[in-house]
C-alpha positions as CSV (number, residue, x, y, z in Angstrom):
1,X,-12.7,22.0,-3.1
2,X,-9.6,21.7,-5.3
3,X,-10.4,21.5,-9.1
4,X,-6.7,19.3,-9.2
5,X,-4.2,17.6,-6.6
6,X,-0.7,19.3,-6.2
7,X,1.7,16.5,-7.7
8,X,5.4,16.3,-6.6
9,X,8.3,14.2,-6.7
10,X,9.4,12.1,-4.0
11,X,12.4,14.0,-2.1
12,X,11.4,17.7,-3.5
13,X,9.2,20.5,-1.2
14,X,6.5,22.2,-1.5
15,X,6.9,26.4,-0.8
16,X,4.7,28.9,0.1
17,X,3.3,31.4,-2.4
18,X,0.9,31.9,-4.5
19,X,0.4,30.2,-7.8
20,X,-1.2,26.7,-7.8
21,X,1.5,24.8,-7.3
22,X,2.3,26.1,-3.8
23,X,0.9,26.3,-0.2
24,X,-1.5,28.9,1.4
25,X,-0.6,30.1,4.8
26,X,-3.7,28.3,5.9
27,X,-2.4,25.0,4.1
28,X,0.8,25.3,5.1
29,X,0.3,25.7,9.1
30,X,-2.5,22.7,8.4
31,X,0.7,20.6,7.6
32,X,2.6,22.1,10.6
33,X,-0.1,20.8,12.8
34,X,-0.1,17.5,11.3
35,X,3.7,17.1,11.8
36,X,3.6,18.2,15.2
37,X,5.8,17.6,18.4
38,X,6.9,14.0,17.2
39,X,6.9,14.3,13.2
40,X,5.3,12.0,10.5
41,X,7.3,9.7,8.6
42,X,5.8,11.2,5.0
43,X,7.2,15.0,5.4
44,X,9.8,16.9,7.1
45,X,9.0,20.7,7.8
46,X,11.5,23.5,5.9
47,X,11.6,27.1,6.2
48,X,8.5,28.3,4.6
49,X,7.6,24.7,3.2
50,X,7.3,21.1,3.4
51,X,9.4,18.2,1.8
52,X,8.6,14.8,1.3
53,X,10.7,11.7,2.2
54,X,11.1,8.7,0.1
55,X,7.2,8.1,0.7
56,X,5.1,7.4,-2.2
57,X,1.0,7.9,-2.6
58,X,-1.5,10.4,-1.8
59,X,-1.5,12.7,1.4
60,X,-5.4,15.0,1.8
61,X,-5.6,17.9,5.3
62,X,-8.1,18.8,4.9
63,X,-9.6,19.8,1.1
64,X,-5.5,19.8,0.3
65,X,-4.2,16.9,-1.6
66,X,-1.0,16.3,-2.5
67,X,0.1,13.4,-4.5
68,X,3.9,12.4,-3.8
69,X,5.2,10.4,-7.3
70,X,8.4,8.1,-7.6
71,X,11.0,8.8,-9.5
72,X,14.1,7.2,-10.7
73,X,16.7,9.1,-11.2
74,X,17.6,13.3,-10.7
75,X,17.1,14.2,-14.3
76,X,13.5,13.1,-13.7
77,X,11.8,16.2,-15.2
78,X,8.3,18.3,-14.0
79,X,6.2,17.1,-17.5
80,X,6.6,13.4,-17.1
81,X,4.8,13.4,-14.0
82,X,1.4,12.1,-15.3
83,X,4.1,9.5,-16.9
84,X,5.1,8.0,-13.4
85,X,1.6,8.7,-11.7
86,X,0.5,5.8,-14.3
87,X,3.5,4.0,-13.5
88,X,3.3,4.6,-9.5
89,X,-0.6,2.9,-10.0
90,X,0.9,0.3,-12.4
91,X,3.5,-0.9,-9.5
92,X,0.7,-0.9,-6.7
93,X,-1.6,-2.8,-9.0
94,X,0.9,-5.6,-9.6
95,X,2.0,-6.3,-6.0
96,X,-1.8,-6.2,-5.3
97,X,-2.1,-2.6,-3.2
98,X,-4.2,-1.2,-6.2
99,X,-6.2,-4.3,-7.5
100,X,-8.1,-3.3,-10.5
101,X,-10.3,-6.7,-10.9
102,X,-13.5,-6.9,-13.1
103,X,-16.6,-6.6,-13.5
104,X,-15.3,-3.3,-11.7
105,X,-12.9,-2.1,-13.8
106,X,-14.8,-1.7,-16.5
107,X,-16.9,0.7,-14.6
108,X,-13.6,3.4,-14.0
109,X,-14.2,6.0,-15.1
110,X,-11.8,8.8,-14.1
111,X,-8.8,9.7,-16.0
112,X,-5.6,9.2,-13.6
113,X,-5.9,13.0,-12.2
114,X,-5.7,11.7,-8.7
115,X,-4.6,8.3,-7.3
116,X,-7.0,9.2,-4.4
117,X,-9.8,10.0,-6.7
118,X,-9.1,6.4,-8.3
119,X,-9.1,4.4,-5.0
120,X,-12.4,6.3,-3.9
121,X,-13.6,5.3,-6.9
122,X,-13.1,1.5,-7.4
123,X,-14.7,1.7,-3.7
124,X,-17.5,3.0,-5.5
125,X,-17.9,0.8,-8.1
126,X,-17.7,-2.8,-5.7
127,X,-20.2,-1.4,-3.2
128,X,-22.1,-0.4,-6.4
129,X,-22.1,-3.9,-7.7
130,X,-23.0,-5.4,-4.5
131,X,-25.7,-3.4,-4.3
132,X,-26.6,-4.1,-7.8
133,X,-26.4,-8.0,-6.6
134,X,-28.4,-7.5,-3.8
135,X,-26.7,-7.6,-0.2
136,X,-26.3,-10.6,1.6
137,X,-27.8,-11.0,4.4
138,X,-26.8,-13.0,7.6
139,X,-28.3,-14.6,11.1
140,X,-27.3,-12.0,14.0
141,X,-29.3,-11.7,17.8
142,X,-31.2,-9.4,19.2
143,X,-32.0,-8.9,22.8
144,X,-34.4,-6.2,23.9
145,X,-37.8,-4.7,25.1
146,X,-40.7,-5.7,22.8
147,X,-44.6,-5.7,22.6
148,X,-44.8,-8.7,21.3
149,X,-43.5,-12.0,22.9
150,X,-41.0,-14.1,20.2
151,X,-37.8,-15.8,20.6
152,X,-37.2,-16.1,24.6
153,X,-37.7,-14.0,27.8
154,X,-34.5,-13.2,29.5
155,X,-36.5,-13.4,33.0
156,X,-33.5,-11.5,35.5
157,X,-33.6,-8.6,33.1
158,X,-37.3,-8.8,32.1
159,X,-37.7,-8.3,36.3
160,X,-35.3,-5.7,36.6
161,X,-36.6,-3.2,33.2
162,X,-40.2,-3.9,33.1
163,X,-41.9,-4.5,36.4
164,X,-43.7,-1.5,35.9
165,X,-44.2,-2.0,32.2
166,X,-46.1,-5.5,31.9
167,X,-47.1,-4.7,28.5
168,X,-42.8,-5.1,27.6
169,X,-41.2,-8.4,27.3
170,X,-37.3,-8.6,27.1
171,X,-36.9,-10.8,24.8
172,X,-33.3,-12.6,22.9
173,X,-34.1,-14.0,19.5
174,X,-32.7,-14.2,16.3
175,X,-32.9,-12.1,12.9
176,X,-32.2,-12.9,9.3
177,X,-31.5,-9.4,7.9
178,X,-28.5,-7.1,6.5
179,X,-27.2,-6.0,9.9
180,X,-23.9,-7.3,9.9
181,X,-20.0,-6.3,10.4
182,X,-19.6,-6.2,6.3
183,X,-22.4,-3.6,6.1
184,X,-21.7,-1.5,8.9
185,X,-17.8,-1.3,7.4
186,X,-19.1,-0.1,4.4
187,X,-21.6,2.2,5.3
188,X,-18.8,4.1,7.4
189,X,-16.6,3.9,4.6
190,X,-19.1,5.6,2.3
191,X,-20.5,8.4,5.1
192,X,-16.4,9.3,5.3
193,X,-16.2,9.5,1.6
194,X,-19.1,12.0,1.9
195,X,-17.2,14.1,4.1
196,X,-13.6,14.1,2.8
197,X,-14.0,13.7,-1.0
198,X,-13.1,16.6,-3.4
199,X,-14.1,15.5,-6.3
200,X,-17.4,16.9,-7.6
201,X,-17.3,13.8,-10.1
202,X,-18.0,11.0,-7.3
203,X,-19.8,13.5,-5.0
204,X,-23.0,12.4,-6.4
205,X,-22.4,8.8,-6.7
206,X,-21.6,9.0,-3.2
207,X,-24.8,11.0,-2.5
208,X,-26.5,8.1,-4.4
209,X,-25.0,5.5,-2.2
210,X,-25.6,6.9,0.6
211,X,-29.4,6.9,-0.4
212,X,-29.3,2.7,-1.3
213,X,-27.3,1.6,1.3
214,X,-29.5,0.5,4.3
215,X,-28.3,2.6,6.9
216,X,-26.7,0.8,9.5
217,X,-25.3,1.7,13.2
218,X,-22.0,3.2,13.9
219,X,-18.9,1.4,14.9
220,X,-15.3,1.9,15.8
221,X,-13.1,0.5,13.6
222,X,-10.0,-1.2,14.4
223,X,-7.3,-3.8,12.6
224,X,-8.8,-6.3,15.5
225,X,-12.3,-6.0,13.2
226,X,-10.5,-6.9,10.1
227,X,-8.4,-9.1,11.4
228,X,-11.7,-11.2,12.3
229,X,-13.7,-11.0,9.0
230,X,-14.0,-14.3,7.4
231,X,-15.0,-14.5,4.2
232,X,-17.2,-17.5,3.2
233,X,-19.2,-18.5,-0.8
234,X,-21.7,-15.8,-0.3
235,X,-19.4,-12.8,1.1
236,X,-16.3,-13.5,-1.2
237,X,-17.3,-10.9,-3.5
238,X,-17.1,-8.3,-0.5
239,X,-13.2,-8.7,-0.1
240,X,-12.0,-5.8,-2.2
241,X,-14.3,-3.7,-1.0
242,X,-13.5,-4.1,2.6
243,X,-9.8,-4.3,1.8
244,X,-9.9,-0.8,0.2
245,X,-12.2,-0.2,3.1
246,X,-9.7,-1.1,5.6
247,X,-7.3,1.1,3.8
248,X,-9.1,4.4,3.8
249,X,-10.7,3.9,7.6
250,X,-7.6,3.2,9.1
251,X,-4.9,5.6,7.6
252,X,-8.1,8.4,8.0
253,X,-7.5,10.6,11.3
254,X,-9.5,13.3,11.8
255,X,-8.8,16.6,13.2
256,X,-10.2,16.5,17.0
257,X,-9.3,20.5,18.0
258,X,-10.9,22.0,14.8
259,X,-12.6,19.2,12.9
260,X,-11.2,20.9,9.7
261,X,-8.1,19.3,9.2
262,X,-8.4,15.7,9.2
263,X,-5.8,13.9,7.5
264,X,-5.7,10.9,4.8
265,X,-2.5,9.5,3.9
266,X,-2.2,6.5,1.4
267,X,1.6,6.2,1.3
268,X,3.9,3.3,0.6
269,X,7.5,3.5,1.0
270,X,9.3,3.5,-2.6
271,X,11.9,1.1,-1.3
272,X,9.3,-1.7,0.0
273,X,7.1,-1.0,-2.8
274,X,10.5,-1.6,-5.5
275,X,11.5,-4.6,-3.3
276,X,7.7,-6.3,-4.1
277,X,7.5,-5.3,-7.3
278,X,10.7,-6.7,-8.5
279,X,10.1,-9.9,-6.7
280,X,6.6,-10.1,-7.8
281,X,7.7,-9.4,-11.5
282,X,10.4,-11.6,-11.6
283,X,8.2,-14.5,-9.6
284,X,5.9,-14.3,-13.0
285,X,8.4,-14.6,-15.9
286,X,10.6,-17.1,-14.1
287,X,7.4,-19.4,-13.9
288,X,6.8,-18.7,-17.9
289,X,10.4,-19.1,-18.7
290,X,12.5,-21.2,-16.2
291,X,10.3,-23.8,-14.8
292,X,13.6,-24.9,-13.0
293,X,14.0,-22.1,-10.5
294,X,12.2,-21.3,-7.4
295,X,12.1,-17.5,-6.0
296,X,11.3,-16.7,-2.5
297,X,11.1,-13.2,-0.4
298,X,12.3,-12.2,2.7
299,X,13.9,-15.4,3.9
300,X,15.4,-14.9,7.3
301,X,19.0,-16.2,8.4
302,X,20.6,-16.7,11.6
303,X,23.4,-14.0,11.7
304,X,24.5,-13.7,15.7
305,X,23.1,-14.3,19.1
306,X,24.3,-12.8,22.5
307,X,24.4,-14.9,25.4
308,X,21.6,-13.9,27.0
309,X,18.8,-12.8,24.2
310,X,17.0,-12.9,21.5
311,X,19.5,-13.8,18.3
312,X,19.5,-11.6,15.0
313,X,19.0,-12.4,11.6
314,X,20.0,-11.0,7.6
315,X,17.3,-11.0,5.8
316,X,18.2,-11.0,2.1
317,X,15.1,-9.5,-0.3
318,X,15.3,-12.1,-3.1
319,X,16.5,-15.5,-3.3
320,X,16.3,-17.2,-6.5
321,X,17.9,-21.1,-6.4
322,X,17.6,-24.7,-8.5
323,X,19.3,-27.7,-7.9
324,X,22.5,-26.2,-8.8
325,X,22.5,-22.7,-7.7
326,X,21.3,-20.2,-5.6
327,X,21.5,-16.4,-6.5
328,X,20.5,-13.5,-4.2
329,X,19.0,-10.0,-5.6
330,X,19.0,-6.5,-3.1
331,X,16.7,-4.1,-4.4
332,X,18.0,-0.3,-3.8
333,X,15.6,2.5,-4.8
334,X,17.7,5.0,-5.3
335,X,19.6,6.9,-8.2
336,X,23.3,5.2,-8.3
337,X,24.9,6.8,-11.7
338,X,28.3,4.9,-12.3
339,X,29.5,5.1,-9.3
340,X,30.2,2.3,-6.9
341,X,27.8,1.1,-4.1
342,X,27.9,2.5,-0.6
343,X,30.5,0.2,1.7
344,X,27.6,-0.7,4.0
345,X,25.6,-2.4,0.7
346,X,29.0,-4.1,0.0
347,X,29.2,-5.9,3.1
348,X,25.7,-6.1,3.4
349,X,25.8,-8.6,0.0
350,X,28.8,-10.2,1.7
351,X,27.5,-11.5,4.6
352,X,24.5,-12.9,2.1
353,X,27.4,-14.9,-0.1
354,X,28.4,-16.4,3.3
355,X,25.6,-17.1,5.0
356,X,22.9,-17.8,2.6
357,X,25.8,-19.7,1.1
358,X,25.0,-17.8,-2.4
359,X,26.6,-18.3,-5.6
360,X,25.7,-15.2,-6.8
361,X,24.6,-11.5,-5.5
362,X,23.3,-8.7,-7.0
363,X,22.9,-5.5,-6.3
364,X,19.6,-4.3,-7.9
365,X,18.8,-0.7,-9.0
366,X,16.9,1.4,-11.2
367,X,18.2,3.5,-14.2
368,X,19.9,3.4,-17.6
369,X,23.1,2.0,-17.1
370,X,24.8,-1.1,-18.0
371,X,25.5,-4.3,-15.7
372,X,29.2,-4.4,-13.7
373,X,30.5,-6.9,-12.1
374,X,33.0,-6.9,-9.2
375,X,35.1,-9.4,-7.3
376,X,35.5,-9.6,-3.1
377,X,38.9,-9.7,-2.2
378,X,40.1,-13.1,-0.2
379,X,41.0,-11.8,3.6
380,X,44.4,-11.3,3.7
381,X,45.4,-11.6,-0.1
382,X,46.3,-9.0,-2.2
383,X,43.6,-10.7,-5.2
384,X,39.9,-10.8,-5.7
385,X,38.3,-13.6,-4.7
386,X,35.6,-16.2,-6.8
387,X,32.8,-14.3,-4.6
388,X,31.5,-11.9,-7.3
389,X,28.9,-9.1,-6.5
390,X,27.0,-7.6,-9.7
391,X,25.7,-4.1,-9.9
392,X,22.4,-4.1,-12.0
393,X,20.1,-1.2,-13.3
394,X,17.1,-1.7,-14.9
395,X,15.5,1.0,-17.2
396,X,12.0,1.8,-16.5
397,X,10.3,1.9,-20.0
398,X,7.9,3.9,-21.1
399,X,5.0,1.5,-19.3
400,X,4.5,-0.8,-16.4
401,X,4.8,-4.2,-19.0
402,X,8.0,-2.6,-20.4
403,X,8.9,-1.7,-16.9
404,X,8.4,-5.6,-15.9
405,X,9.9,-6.6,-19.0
406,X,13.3,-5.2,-18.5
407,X,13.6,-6.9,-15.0
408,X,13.3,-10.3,-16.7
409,X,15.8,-9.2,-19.4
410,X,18.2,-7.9,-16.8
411,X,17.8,-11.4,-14.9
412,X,18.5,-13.2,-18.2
413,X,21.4,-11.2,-18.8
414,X,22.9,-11.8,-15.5
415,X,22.6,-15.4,-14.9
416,X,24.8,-15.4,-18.7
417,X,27.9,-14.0,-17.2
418,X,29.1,-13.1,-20.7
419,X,26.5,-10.6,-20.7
420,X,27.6,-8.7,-17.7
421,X,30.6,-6.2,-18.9
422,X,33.4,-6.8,-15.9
């Protein structure tokens, strides 16, 4: 078991050697195996190495774990890493992928070593307070051979199993007990955290577990099962347990050929993940500050259509309008200095001034520097146009409310167009 995860930036590799921060042999060609024929979308394969794409999370083969952390810019440096693993958990937490809710929270525990460590652990601490609660338990059937006569005889299978057994009855009847689909989730979430975990802080908690949860039968899980959970008064507190559930079970594959290598990986891509958490934190201060305004996400447009198929559509990430007005943002996660925006991002923002029939666009990035403003130029004319496209950086702060904070101020700023330097 490792006493630590290996921790890298997104975009940077992994070599072999020998000190901790680098792969084994064994570890490496454990990777190699992963990536295969057809590749993952986490990690490329290098000479002698691995490097990571612009996936964020926590990736375990085997005993090895490796958390990949975000960062915003290239003079991102090796000791704030524990700087943006807090803020990596602070940005799942507020677009809801890391829900930290009590009366659980109080019972974390961990320091932020691992981000795995800290989802196996709020897993822990629900199915600990259910427990502590007392399970709920639910109607279900059963149909089967018994000694005893209850419930009703199924008569064409009572002939067929037990002519020769007249002391059976098959029998269908009802149970009130703790068999259900919640249970058995959860008890195969807990057996896999018994066999995967490398923490020796949870191992025995898990061992505990293990020993107060009614053992319950075996199932294969699927996103059809979670799809079909409802949740009702009773089994509402079950919900973040089973969603944290649903994320270990099904990004968990194991290792058919040598059952040593099975693979975890809890990875979000840094560009979705920026794109939610910008919307998300600008959805809560406009509601606080501009009662006005109305933000929505991923509104699809009507773009162009063939004559025979299905039509395409922009999809612009942010749109922010009143009665007056109606601004669009474009989240980018990626480092863009003071240079100018790719071409592609140009025209991309263009066709959202035409057809979402925007005021205002913005391109949306992360860093230090201050907000430009730039000017399309009308077709055919020698002059800039009234259709303006903003470039705006946001600095990350030294935590997550800081973080949030500076994507409201950069908002303000920009729908003040005397704050924006041209």
């Amino acid at each position: 078991m490792l006493k630590s995860p290996y921790a890298v930036f997104e975009h940077e590799c992994i070599h072999l050697g020998t000190d901790n921060q680098h792969l084994s042999l064994e570890q490496l060609r454990a990777f190699q195996t992963v990536y295969g024929e057809k590749g993952v979308p986490y990690f490329t394969l290098i000479h002698n190495g691995i490097r990571f794409c612009e996936y964020v999370g926590v990736i375990q083969v085997g005993n090895t774990v490796i958390e990949v952390l975000p960062k915003s810019d290239k003079s991102t440096k090796a000791e704030e890493k524990e700087t943006w693993r807090n803020m990596l958990i602070g940005m799942l937490k507020t677009v809801g992928l890391f829900e930290v809710k009590a009366p659980s929270s109080s019972a974390l525990q961990l320091k932020s070593n691992s981000i795995l460590d800290l989802y196996f652990e709020l897993f822990l601490a629900e199915v600990e307070s259910l427990l502590h609660k007392g399970l709920v338990k639910k109607y279900h059937k059963i149909e089967g051979n018994a000694t005893a006569l209850k419930g009703c005889i199924k008569f064409g299978k009572h002939i067929q199993k037990n002519i020769v057994h007249r002391e059976r009855f098959y029998i269908s009847y009802s149970t009130f007990d703790a068999e259900h689909k919640l249970h058995f989730i959860l008890y195969k979430t807990i057996r896999l955290l018994k066999h995967i975990n490398t923490s020796t802080i949870l191992q025995s908690r898990i061992g505990a577990l293990l020993l107060n949860f009614p053992e319950m039968p075996d199932i294969n899980v699927s996103e059809v099962i979670f799809d079909s959970i409802t949740y009702n008064r009773k089994t509402e507190p079950y919900r973040k347990a089973i969603e944290i559930a649903r994320l270990i079970l099904l990004q968990y594959h194991p290792d058919i050929s040598t059952g040593r290598n099975h693979v975890l990986a809890l990875m979000f891509d840094m560009n979705a993940l920026w794109e939610q958490f910008v919307y998300v934190s600008l959805r809560q201060s406009i509601r606080k500050n501009y009662a006005g305004y109305h933000i929505k996400a991923q509104i699809p447009v009507d773009f162009w259509k063939p004559e025979n198929g299905y039509k395409s559509r922009i999809q612009p990430d942010i749109i922010i309008e009143n009665d007056n007005k109606k601004l669009v943002w474009d989240t980018k996660w990626k480092n863009l200095g003071t240079g100018n925006p790719s071409p592609d991002d140009l025209r991309q923002m263009y066709a959202y001034h035409e057809y979402c029939q925007a005021d205002k666009v913005a391109l949306v990035y992360p860093g230090e520097h201050p907000p430009r403003k730039g000017n399309y130029y009308k077709p055919g004319e020698n002059h800039p146009s009234d259709k303006e496209c903003s470039i705006i950086s946001i600095p990350v702060g030294k935590d997550i409310r800081e973080f949030q904070k500076n994507i409201w101020d950069a908002f303000a700023g920009w729908i003040v167009p005397e704050r924006l330097t041209p």
